[in-house]
DSSP file (Angstrom, degrees, kcal/mol; ACC not computed):
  #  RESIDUE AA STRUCTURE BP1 BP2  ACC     N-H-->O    O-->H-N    N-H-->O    O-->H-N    TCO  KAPPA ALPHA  PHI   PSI    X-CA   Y-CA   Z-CA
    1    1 A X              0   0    0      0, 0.0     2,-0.1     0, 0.0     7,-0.0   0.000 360.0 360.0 360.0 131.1   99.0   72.8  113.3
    2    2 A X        -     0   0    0      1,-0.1     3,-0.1     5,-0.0     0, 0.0  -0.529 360.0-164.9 -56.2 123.7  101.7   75.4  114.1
    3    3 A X        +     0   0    0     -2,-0.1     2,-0.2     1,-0.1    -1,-0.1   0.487  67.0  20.6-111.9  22.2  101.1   78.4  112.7
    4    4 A X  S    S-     0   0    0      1,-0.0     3,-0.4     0, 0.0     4,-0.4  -0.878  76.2-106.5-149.4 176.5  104.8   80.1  113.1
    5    5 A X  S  > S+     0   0    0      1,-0.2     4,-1.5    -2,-0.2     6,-0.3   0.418 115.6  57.7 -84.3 -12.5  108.4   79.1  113.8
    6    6 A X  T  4>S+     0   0    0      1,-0.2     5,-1.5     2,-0.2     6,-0.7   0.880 107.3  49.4 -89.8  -4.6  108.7   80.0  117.1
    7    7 A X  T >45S+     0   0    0     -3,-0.4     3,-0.7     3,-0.2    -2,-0.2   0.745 112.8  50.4 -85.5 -35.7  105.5   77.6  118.2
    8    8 A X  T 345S+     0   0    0     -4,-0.4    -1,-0.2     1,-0.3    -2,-0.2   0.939 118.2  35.9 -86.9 -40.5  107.2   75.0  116.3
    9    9 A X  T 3<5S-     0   0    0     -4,-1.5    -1,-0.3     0, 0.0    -2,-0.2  -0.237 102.8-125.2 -73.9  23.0  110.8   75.7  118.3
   10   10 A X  T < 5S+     0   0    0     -3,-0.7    -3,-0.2     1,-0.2    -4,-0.1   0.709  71.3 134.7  11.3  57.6  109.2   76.3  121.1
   11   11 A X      < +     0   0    0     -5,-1.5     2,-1.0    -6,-0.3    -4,-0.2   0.055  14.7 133.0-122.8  34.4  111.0   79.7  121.4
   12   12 A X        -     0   0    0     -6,-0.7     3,-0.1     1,-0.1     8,-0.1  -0.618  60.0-126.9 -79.2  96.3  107.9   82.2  122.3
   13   13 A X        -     0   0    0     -2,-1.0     2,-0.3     6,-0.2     3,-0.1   0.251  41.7 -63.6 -28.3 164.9  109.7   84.3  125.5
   14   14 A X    >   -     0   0    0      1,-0.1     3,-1.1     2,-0.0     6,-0.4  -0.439  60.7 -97.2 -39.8 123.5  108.0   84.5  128.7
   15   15 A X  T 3  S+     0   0    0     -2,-0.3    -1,-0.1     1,-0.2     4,-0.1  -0.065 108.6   8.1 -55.0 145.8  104.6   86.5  128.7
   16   16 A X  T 3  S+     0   0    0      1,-0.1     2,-0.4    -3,-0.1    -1,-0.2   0.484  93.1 133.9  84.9 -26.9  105.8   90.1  130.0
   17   17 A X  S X> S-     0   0    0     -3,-1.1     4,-1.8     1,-0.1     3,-1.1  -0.563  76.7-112.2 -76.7 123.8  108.9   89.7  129.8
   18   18 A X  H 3> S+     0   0    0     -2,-0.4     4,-0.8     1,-0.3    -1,-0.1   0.716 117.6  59.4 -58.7 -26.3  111.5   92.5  128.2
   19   19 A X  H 3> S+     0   0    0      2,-0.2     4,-2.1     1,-0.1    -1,-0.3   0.908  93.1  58.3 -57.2 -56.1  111.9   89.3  125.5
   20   20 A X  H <> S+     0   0    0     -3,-1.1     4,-1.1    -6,-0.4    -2,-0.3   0.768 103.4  47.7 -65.7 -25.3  108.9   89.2  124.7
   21   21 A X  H >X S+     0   0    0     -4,-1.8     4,-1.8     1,-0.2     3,-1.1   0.948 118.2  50.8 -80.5 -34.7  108.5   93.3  123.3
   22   22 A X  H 3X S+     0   0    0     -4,-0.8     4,-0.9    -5,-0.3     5,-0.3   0.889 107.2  41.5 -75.6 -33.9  111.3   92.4  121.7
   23   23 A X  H 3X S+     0   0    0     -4,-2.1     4,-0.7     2,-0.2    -1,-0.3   0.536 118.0  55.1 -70.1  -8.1  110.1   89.3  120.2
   24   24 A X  H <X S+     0   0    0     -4,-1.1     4,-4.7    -3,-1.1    -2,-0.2   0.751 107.9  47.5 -73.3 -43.7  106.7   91.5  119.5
   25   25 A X  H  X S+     0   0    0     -4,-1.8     4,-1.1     2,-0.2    -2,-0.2   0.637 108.7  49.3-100.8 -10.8  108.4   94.2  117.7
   26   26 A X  H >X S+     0   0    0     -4,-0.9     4,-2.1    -5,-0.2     3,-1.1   0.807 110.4  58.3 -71.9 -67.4  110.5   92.0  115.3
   27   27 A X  H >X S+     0   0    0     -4,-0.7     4,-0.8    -5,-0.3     3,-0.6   0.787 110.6  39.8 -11.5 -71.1  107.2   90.3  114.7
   28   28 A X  H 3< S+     0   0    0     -4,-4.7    -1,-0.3     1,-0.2    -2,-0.2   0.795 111.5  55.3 -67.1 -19.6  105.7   93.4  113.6
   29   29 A X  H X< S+     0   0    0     -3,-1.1     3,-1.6    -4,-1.1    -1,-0.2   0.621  84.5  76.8 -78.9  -2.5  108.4   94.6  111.8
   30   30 A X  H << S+     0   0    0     -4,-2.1     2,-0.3    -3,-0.6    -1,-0.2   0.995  98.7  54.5 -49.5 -66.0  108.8   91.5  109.5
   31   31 A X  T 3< S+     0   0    0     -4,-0.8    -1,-0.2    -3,-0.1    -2,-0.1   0.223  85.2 106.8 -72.9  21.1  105.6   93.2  107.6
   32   32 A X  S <  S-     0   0    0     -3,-1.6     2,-0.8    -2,-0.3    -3,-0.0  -0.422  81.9 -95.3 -76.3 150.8  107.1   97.0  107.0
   33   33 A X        -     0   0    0     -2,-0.1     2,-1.1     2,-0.0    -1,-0.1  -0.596  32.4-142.1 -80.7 126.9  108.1   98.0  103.6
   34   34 A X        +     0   0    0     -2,-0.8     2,-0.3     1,-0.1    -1,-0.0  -0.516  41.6 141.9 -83.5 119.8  111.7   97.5  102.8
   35   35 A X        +     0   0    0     -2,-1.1     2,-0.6     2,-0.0    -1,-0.1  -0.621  30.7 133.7-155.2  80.6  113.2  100.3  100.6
   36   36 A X        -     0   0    0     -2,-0.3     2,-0.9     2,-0.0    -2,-0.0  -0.972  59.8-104.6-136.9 151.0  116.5  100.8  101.8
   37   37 A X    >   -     0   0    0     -2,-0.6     3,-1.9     1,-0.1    -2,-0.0  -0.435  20.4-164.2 -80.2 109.4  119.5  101.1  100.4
   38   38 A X  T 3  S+     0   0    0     -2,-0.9    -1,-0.1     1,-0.3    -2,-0.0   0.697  85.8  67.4 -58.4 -17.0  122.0   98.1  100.6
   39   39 A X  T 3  S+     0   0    0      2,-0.1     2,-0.5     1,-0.0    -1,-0.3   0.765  82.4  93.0 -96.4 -13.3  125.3   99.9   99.6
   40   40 A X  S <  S-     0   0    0     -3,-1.9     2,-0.1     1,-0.1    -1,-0.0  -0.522  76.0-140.0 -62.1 106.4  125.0  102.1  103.3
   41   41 A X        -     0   0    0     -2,-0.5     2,-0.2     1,-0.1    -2,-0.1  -0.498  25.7-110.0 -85.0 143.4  127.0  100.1  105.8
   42   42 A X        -     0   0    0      1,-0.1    -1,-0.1    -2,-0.1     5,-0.0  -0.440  29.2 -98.4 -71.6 144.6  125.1  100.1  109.0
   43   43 A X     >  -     0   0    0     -2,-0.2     4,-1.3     1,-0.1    -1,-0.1  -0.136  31.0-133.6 -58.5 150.0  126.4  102.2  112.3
   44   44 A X  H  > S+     0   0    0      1,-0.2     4,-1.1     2,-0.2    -1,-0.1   0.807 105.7  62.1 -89.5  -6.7  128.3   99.4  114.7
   45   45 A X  H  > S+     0   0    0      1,-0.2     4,-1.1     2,-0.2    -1,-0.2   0.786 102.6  45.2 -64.6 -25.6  126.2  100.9  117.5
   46   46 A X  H >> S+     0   0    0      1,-0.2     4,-2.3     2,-0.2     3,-0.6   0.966 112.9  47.5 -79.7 -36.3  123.1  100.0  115.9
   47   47 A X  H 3X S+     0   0    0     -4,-1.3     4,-1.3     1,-0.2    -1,-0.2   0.814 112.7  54.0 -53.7 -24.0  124.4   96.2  115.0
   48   48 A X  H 3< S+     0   0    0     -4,-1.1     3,-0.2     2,-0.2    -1,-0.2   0.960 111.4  46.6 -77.3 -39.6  125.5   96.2  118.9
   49   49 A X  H << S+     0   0    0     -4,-1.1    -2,-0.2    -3,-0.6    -1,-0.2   0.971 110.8  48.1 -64.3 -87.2  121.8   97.3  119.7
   50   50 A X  H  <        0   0    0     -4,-2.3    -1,-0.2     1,-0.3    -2,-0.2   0.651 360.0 360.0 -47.6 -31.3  120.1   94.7  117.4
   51   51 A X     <        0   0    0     -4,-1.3    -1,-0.3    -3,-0.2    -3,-0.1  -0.012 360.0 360.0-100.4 360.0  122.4   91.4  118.9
């Protein structure tokens, strides 16, 4: 049994790979607390950053 969506899409980067810390560090950030204020529109450098 799969126990996440990328096992199931088979979409787990390369080991090592500058994909994978970035697929590491969304992981871990899934489980932060979110306490941010929705009405702040975000910087477009940072949206360019995240895509």
């Amino acid at each position: 049994m799969f126990d996440n969506t990328a096992e199931v899409l088979d979409l787990r980067p390369e080991p090592k790979s500058k994909n994978m810390e970035l697929f590491k560090a969304i992981h871990r950030s899934q489980h932060v607390q979110r306490n941010y204020d929705l009405s702040k529109k975000m910087p477009e450098q940072d949206i360019a950053t995240i895509v």
